[in-house]
C-alpha positions as CSV (number, residue, x, y, z in Angstrom):
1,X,125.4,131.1,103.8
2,X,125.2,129.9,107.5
3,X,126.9,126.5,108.0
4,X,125.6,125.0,111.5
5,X,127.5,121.6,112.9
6,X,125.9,118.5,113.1
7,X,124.1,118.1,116.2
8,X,125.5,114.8,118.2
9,X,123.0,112.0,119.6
10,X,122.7,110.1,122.8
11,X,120.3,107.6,121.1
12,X,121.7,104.0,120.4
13,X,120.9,102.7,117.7
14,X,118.4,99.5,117.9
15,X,120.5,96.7,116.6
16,X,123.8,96.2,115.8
17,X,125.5,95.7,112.5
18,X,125.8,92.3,112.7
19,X,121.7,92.0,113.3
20,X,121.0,94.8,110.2
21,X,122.8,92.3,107.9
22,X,120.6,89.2,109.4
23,X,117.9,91.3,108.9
24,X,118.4,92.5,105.7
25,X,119.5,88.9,104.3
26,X,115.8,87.8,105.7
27,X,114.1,90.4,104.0
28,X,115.5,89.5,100.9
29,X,115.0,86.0,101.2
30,X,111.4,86.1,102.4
31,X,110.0,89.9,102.5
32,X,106.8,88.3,103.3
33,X,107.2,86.4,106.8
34,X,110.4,89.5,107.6
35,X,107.6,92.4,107.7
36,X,104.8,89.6,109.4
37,X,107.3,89.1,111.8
38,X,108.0,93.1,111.9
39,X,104.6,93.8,112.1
């Protein structure tokens, strides 16, 4: 079996993790106006 490393990134991501748990917390809260305001 082959094993092949993990190739690395030079994307950032597009929030921090501060702003995913906002996020997350408001689409909990109110799924409805989080993915309007996705959309």
């Amino acid at each position: 079996m082959d094993i092949y490393p993990i190739a690395k990134s030079n994307k950032k991501p597009l929030c921090d993790a501060s702003q995913y748990e906002q996020m997350y917390t408001q689409s909990i809260k109110d799924s409805d106006k989080f993915w309007a305001e996705q959309a």
